[in-house]
Backbone bond lengths (Angstrom), bond angles and torsions (degrees), N, CA, C in turn:
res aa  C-N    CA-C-N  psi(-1)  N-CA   C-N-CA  omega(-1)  CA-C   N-CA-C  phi
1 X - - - 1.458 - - 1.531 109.57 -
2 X 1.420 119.84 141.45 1.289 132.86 165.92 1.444 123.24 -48.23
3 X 1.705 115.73 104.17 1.179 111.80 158.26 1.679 129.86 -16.88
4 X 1.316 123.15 116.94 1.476 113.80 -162.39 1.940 89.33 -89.87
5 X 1.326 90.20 179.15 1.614 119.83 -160.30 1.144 87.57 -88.65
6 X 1.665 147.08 122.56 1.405 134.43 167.02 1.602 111.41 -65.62
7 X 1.080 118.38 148.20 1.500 118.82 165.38 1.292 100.88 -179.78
8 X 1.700 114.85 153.66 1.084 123.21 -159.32 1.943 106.94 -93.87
9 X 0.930 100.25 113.51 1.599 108.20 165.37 1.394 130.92 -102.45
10 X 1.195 122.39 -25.83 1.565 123.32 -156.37 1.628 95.81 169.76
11 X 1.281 127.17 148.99 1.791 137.52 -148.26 1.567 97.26 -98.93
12 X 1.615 116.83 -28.97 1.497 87.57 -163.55 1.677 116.09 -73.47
13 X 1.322 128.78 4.65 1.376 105.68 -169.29 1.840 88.02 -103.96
14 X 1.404 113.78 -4.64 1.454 91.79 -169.38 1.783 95.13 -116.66
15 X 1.520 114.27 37.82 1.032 111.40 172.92 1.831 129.84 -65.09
16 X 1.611 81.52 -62.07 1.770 84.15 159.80 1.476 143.55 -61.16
17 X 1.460 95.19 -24.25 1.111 97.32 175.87 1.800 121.58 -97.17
18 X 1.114 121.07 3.86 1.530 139.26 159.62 1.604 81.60 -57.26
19 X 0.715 155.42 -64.29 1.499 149.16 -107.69 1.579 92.40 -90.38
20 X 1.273 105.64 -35.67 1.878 101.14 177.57 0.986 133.64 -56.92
21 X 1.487 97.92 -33.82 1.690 107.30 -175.85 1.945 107.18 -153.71
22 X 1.153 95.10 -148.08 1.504 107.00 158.44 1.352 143.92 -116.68
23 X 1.283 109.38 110.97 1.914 96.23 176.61 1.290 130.20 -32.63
24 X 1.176 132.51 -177.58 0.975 129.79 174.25 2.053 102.79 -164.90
25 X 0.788 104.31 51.83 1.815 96.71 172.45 1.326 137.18 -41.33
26 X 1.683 116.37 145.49 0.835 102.33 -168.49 1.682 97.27 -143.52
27 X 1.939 107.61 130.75 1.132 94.49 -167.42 2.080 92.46 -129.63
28 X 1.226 115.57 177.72 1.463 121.96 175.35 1.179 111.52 -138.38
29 X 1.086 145.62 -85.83 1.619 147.69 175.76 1.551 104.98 -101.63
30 X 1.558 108.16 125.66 1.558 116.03 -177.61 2.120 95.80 -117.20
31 X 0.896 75.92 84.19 2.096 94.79 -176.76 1.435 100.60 -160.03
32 X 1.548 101.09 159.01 1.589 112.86 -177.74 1.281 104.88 -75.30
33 X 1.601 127.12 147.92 1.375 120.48 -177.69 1.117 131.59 -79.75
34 X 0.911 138.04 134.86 1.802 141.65 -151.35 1.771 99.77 -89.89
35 X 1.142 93.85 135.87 1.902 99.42 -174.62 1.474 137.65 -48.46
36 X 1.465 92.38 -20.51 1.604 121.37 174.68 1.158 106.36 -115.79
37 X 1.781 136.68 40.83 0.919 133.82 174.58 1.742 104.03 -91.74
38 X 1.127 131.41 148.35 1.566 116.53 -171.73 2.500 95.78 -113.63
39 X 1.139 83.28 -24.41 1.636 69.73 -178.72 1.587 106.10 -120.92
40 X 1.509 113.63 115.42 1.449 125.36 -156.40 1.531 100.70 -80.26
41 X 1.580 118.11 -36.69 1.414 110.45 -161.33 1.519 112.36 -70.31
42 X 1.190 130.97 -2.65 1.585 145.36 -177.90 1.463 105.14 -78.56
43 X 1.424 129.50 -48.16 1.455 128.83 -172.04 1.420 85.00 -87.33
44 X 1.764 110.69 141.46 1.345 140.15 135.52 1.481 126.97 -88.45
45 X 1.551 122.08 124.01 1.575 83.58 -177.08 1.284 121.48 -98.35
46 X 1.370 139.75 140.68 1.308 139.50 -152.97 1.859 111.15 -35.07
47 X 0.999 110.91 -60.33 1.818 117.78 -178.90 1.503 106.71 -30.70
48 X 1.878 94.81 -60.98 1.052 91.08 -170.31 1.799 128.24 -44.82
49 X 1.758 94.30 -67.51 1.578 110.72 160.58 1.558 108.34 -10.47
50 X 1.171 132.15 -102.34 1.482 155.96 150.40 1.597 101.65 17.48
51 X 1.387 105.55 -71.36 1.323 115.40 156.38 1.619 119.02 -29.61
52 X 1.397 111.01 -106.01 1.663 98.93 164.26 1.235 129.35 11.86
53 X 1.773 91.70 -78.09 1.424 104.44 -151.28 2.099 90.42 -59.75
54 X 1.366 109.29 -65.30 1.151 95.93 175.72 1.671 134.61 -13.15
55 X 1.207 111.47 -51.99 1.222 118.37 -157.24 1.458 111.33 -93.93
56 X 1.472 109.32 -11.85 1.356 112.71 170.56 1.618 103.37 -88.29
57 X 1.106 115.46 -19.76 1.797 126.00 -162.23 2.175 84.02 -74.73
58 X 1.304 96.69 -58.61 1.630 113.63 178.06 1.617 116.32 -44.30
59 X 1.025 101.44 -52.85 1.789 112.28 173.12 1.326 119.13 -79.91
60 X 1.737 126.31 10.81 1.613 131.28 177.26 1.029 118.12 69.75
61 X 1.226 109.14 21.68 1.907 104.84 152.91 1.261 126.71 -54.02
62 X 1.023 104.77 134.90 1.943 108.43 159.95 1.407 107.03 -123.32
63 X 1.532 114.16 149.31 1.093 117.77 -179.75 1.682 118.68 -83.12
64 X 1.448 135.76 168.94 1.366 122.41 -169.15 1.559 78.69 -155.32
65 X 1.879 102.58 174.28 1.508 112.70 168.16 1.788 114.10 -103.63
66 X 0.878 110.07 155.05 1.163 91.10 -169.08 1.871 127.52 -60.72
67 X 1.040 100.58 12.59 1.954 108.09 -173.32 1.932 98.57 -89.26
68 X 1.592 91.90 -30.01 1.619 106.47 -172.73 1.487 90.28 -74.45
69 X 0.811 137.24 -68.81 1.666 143.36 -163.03 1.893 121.15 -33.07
70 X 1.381 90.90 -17.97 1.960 115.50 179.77 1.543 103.12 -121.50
71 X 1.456 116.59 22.96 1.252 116.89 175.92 1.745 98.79 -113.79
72 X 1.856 97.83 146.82 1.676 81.42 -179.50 1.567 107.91 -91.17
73 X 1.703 125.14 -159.42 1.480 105.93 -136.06 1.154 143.63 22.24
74 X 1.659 110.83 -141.77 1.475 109.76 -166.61 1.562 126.26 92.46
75 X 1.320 119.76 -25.80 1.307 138.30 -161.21 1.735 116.62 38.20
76 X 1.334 122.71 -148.89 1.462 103.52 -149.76 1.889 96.73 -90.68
77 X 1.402 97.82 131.32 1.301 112.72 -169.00 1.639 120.22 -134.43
78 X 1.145 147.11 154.68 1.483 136.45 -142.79 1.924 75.73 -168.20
79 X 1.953 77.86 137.08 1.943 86.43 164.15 1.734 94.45 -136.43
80 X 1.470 88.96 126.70 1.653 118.33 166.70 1.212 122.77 -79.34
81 X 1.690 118.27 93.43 1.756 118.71 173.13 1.319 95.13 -85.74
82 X 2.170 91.53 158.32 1.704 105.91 144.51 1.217 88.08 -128.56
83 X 1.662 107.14 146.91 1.262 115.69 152.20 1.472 112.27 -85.65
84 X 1.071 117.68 171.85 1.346 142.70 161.80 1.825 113.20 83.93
85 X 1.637 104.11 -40.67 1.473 93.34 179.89 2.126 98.75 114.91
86 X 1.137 105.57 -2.18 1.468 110.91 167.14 1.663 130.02 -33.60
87 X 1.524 100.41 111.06 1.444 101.91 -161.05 1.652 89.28 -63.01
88 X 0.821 134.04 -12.46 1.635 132.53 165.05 1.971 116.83 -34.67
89 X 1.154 78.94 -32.19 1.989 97.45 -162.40 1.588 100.26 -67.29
90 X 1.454 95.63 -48.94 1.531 93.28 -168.91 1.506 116.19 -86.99
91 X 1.295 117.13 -20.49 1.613 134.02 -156.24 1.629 86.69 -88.69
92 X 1.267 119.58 -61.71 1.606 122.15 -163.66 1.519 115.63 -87.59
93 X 1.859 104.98 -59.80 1.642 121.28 -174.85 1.546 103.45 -55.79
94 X 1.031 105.87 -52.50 1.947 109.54 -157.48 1.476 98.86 -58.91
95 X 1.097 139.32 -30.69 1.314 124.34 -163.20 2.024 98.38 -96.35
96 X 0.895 117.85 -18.13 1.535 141.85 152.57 1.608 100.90 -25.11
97 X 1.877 77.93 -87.85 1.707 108.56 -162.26 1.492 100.65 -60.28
98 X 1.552 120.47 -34.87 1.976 99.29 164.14 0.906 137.84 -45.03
99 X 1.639 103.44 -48.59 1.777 119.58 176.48 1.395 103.55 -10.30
100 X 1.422 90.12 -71.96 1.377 126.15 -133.00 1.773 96.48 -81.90
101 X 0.845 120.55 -56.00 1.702 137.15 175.41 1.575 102.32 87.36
102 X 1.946 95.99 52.69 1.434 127.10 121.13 1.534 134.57 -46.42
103 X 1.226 113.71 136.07 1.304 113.37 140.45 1.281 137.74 -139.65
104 X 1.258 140.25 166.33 1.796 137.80 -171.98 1.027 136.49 -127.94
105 X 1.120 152.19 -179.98 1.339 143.07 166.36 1.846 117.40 -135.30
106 X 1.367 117.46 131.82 1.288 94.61 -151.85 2.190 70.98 -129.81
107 X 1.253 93.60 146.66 1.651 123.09 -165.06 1.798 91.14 -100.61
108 X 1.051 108.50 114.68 1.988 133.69 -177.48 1.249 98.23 -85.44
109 X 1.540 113.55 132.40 1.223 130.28 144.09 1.831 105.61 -59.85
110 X 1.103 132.57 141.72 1.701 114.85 -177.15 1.653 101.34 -91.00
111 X 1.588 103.37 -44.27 1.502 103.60 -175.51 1.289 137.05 -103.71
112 X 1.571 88.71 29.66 1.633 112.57 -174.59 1.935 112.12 -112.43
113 X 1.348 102.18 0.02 1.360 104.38 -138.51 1.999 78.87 -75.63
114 X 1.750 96.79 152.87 1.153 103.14 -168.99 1.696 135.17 79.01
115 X 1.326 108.79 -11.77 1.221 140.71 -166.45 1.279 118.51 -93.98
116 X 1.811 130.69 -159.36 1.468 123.37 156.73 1.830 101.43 -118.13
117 X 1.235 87.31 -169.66 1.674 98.43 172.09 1.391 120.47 -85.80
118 X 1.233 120.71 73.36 1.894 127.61 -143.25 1.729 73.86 -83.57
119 X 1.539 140.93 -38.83 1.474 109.02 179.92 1.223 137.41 -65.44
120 X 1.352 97.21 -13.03 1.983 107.41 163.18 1.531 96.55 -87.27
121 X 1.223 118.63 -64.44 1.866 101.30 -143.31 1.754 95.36 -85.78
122 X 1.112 123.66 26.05 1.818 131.45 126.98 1.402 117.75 -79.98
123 X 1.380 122.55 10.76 1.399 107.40 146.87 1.215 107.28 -138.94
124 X 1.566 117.36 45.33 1.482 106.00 -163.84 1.631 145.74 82.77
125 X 1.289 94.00 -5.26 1.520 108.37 155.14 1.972 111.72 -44.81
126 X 1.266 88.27 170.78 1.639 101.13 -176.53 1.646 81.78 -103.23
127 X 1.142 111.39 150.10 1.775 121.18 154.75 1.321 127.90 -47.70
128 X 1.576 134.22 93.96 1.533 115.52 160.69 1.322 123.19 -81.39
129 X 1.060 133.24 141.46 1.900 127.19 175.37 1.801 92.77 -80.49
130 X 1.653 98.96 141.02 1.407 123.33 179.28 1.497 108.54 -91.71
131 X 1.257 123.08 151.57 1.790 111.07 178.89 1.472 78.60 -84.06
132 X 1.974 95.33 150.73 1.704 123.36 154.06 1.322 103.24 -81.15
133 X 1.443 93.26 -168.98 1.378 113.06 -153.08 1.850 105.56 -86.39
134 X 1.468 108.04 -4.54 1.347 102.19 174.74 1.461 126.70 -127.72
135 X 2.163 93.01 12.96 1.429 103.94 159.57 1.743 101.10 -98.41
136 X 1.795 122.55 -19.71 1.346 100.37 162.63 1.759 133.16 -58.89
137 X 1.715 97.02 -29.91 1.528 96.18 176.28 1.519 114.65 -57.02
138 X 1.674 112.36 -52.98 1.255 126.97 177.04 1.545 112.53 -39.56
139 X 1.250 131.66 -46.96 1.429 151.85 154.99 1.716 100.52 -39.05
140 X 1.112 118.88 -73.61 1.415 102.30 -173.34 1.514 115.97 -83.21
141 X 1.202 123.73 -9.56 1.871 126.17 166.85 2.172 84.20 -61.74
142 X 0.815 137.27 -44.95 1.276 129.33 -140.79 1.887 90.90 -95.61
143 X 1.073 112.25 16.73 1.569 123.33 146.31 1.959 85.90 92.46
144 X 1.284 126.92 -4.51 1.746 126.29 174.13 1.411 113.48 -62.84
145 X 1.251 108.74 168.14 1.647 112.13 -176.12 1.768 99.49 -144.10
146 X 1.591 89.04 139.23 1.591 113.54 174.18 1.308 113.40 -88.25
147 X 1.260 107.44 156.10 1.969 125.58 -171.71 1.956 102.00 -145.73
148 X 0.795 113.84 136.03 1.439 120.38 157.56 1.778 122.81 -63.41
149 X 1.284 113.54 119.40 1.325 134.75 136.85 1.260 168.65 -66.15
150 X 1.392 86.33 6.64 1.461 134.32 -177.81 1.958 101.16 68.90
151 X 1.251 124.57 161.71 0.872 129.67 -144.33 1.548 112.51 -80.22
152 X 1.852 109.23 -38.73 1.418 108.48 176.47 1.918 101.88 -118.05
153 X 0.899 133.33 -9.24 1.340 145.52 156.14 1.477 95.72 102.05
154 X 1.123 125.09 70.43 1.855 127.59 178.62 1.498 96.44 -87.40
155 X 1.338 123.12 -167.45 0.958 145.91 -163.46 1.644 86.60 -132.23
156 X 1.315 100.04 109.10 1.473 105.31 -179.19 1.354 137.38 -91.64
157 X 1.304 114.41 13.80 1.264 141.20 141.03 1.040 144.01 -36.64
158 X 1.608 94.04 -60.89 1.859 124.23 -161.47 1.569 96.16 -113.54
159 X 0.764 114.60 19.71 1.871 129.84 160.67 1.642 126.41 -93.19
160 X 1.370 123.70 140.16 1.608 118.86 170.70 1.702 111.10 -48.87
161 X 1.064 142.00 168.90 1.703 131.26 162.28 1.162 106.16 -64.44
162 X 1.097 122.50 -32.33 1.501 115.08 -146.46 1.522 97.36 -107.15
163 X 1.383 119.23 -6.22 1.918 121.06 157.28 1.866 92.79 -71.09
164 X 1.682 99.87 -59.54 1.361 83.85 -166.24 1.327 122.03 -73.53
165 X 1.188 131.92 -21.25 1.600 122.27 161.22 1.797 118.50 -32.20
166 X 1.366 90.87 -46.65 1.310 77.60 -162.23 1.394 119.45 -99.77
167 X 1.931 112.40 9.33 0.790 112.08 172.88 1.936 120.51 -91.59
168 X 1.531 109.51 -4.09 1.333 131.70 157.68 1.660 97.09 -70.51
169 X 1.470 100.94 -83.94 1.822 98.96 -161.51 1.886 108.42 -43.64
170 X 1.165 109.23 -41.09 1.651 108.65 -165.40 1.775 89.22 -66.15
171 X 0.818 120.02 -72.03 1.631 112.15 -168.75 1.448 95.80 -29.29
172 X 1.321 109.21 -78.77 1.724 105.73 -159.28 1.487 114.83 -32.88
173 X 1.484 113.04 -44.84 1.821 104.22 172.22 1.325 109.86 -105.44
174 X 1.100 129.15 35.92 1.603 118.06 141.06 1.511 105.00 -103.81
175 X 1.086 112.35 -4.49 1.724 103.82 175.27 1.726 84.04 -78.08
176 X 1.420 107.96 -79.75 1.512 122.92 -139.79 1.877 100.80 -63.35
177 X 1.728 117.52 -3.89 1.687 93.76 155.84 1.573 103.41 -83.43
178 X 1.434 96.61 -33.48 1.942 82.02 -159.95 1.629 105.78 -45.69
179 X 1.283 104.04 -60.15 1.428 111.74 -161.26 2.022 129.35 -75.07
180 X 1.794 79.59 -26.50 1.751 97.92 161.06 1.524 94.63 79.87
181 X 1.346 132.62 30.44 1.754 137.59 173.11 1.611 98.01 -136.50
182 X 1.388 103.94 149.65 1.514 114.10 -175.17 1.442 105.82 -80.81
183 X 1.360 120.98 148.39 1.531 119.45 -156.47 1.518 75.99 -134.14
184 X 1.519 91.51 110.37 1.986 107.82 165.80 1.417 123.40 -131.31
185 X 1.551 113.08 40.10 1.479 121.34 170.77 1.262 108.85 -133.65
186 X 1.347 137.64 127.04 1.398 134.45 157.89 1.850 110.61 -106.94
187 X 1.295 93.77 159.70 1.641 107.99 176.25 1.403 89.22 -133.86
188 X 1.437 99.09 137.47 1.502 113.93 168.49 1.853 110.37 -78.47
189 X 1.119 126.64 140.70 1.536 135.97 162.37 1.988 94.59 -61.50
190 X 1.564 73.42 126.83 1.954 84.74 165.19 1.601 96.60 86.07
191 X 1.427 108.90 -55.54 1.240 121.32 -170.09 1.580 114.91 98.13
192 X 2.036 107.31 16.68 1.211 119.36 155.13 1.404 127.19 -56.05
193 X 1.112 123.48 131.98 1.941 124.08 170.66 1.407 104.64 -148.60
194 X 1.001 94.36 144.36 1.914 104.37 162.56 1.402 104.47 -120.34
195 X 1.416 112.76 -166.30 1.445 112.77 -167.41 1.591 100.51 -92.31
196 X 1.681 103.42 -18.74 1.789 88.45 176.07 1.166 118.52 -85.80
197 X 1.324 130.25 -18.34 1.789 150.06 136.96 1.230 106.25 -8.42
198 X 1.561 101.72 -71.18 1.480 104.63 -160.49 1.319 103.37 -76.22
199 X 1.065 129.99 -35.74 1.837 136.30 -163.94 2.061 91.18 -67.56
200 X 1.171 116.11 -38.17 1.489 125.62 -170.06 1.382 87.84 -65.97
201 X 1.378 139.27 -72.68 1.455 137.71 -170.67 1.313 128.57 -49.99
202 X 1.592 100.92 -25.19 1.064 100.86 180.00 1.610 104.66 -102.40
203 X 0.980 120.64 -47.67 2.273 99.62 157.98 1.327 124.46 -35.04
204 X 1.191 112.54 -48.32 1.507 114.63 162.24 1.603 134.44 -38.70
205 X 1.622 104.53 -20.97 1.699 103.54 151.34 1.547 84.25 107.83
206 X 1.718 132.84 -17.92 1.260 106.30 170.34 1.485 123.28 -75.03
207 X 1.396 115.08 -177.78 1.686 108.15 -135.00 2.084 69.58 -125.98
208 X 1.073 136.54 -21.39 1.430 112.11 -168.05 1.773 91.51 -169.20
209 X 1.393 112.81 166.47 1.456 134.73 -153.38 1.467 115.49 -133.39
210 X 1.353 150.42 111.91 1.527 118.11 171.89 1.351 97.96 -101.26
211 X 1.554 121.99 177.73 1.495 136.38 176.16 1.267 81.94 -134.72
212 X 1.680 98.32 179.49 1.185 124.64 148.87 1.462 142.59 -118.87
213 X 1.819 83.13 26.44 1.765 96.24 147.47 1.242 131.16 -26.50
214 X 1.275 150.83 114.84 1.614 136.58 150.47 1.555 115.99 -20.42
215 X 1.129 140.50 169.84 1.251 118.00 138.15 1.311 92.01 125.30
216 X 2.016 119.77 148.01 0.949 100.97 -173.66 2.047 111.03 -114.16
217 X 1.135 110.19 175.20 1.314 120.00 171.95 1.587 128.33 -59.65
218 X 0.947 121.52 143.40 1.815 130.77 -172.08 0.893 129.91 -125.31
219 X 1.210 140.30 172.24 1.714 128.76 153.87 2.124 96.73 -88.70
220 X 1.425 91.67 147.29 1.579 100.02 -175.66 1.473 124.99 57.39
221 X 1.625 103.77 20.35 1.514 107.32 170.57 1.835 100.05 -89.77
222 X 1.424 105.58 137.07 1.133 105.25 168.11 1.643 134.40 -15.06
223 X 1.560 144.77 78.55 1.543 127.08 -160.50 1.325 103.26 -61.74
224 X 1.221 155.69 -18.99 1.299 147.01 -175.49 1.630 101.09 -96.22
225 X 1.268 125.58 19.84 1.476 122.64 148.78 1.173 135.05 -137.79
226 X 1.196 99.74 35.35 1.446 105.54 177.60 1.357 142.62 -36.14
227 X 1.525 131.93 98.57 1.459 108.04 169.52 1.253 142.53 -41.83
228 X 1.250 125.98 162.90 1.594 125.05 165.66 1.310 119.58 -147.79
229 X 1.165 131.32 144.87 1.397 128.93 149.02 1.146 141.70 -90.71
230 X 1.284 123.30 108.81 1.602 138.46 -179.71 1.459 106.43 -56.54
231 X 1.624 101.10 127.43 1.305 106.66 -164.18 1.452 94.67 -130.71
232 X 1.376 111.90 135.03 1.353 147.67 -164.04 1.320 140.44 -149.03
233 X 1.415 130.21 148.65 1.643 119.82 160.14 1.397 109.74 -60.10
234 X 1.426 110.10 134.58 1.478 139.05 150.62 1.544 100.13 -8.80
235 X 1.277 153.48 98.14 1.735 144.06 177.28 1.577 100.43 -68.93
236 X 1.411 115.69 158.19 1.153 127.50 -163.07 1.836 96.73 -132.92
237 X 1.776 86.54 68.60 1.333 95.91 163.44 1.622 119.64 -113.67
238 X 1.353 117.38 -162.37 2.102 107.37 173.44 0.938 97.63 -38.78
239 X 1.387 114.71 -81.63 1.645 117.23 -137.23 1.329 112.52 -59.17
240 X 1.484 124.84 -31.47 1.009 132.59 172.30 2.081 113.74 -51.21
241 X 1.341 93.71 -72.48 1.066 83.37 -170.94 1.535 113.20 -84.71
242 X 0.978 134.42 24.18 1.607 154.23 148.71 1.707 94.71 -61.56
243 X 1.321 105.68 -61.61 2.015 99.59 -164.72 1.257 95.39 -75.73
244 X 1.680 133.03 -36.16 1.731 91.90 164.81 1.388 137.35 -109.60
245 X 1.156 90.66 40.34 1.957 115.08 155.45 1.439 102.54 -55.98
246 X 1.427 93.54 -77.56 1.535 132.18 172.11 1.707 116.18 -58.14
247 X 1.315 117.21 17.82 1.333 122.92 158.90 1.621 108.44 69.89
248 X 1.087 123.40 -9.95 1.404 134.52 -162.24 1.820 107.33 -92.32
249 X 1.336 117.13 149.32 1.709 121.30 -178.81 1.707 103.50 -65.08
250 X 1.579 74.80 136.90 1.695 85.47 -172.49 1.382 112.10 -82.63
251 X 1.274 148.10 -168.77 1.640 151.42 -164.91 1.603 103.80 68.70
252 X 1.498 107.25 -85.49 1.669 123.61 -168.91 1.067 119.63 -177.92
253 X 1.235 136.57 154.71 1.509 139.46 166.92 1.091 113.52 -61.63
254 X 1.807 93.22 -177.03 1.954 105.86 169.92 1.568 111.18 -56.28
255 X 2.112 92.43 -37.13 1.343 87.13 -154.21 1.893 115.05 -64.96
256 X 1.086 114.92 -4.09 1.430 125.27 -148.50 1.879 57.62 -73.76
257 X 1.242 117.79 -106.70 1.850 136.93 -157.24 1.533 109.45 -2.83
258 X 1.613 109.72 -27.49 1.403 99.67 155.65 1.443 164.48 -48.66
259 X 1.392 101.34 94.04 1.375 109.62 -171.25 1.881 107.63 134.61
260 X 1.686 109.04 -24.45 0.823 124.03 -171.88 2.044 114.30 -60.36
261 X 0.843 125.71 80.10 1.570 125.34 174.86 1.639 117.59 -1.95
262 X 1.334 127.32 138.42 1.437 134.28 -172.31 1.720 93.97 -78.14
263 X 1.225 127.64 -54.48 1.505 140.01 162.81 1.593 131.02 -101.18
264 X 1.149 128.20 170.90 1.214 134.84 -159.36 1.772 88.57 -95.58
């Protein structure tokens, strides 16, 4: 059988292995998925979320930012991304992440803010609404923290340097006049980087990086490579519903995480 896709659904299979390091999650739209949505792993649906968050709140999580997450101690601690800036985060998650006395950090489009996700629904994406500029304040009154997303969300790869330079550096200070707070987290789009990527982010004066490597976080793991785990509903493919034919947890086991690196 096919190695399954890691992604985070539910704590018990990645119980033991939390223990190595630190999570690092990673979520985008927490809403039910719309029928003409073409990429499923982006919607969370609220229950689920709720769920989670619960069960990590239950098992002694505390939440951290991601600079804390490569720091040693702390005891057992979990950091909650959004990409993109999804008015989803604040409308649904935030009242979530109070419950619980969570907090997150959600990675801004800079020149989208208020807007949709014009880099999906240019290929057919469904429309998400982006928070404005006075559901981001609302976002950080509610004790959360912002990161850059680079400014139009390219694929920063398949760009000249000098588009992508400045589409790292320009985000970081069009966040930090609008909002008047120093912006020291970036997330890569796609969660593409190369080594001249990363060397660019890190001249740029930010202090740490996530990917979407598997894998978990360390003290003295590289900050401009951070792993993450993509967190999602259970997919309702064979294997899946093969293991609960067979009565067995659906996604994958412990054993699948084997082999998988504690850091990036």
């Amino acid at each position: 059988m096919k190695k399954a896709t890691i992604y985070y659904a539910e704590l018990e299979p990645f119980r033991a292995w939390f223990r190595e390091g630190r999570p690092v999650l990673c979520y985008h739209k927490v809403a039910r998925k719309p029928l003409r949505a073409r990429v499923r792993s982006t919607f969370i649906p609220p229950r689920l979320f709720a769920a989670q968050m619960r069960e990590l709140r239950a098992d002694g999580f505390r939440t951290a930012g991601p600079g804390a997450c490569l720091e040693e101690g702390g005891g057992r601690q979990v950091v909650l991304t959004f990409d993109d800036g999804s008015a989803s985060a604040l409308r649904t998650a935030a009242p979530v992440l109070a419950q619980h006395g969570f907090t997150a950090i959600n990675y801004l489009v800079s020149d989208l803010l208020g807007g949709i996700n014009r880099w999906d629904t240019d290929l057919g994406e469904v429309p998400d609404r982006l928070m404005d500029e006075g559901e981001v304040r609302a976002w950080l009154a509610a004790g959360h923290r912002i990161g850059a997303h680079t400014r139009t969300h390219p694929v920063l790869t398949q760009i000249p340097a000098a588009r992508a330079r400045e589409e790292i550096a320009g985000s970081k200070k069009a966040l930090e006049d609008r909002f008047g707070l120093a912006v020291q987290h970036f997330c890569y789009p796609y969660g593409k980087v190369s080594r001249v990527v990363r060397d660019m982010v890190e001249e740029a004066g930010f202090d740490t990086a996530v990917t979407t490597e598997p894998g978990l976080a360390r003290a003295g793991a590289d900050p401009f490579l951070i792993p993450r785990l993509g967190a999602r509903a259970h997919s309702l493919n064979f294997r899946n519903v093969l293991l609960r034919l067979t009565g067995r947890r659906p996604g994958f086991s412990p054993e699948d995480l084997r082999g998988l690196p504690p850091a990036a």
